[in-house]
N, C-alpha and C positions, 0 to 999 in steps of 0.2 A: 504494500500500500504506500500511497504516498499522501500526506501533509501538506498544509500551506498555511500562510497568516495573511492577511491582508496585504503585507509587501512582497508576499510572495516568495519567503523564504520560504526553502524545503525541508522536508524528514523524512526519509524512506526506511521504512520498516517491512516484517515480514512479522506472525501472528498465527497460532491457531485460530483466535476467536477477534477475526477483524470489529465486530460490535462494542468486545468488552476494549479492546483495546483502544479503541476511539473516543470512548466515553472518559478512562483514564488518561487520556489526552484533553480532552475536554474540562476533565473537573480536578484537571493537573496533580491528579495523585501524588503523580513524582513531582514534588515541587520545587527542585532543585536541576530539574531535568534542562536539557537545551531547549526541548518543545517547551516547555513550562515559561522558562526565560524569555522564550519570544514569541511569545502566542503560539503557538504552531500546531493549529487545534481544528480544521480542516480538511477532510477527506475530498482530496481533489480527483485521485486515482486510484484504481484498486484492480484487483485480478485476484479470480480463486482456483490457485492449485489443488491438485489430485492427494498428496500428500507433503510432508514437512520439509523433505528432500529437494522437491520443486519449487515450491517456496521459498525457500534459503537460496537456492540458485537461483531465484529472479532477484529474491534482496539484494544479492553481490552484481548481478550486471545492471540493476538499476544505479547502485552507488557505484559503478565502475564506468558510468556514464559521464560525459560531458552537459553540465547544467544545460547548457541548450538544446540538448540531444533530449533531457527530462523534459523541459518546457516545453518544445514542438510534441511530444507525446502526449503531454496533458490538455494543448491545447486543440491539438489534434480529436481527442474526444471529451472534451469538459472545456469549452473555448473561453466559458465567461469563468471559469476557477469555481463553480459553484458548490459547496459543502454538499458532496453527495450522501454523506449519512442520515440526514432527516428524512429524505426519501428511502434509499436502501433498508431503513430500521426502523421507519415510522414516528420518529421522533419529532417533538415539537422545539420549534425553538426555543420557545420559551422559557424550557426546563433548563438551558445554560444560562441563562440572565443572571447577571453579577447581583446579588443584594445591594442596596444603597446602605452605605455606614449609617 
């Protein structure tokens, strides 16, 4: 899967459980993470392999990719960057809204 934040920085991960992992992205479990640090809480790209084997070899040639080689991919099928997980998972937006202090 691939991450984004509004600037457009990236995160490429791989996951058994692309839902939970997103959400722990979203509600920055790890809060000390890189995604954490710079928002990087968007589901721009995804792909589901067959088993974990598969998955970890597209992890590596997606991070062994030239950044523009990533962006032409993602904009290639997700043009506007749009957070594909509210659709994929049914989720509301809403449920990320930051509380006001």
């Amino acid at each position: 899967y691939i991450l984004a934040n509004p600037s457009r920085s990236i995160y490429v991960g791989a996951t058994h459980y692309v839902g939970r992992r997103v959400l722990e992205h979203k509600t920055k479990h790890f809060a000390d993470s890189h995604s954490a640090k710079y928002g990087i809480d968007r589901l721009v790209w995804w792909q589901q392999c067959e088993d974990w084997t598969e998955a970890r070899a597209q992890e590596l040639r997606l991070k062994n990719m030239h950044r523009g080689q990533k962006v032409a991919m993602i904009a290639e099928n997700n043009p506007r960057w749009q957070d594909l997980s509210y659709a994929l998972f049914g989720w509301s937006s809403s449920r990320f809204r930051r509380q006001a202090d």
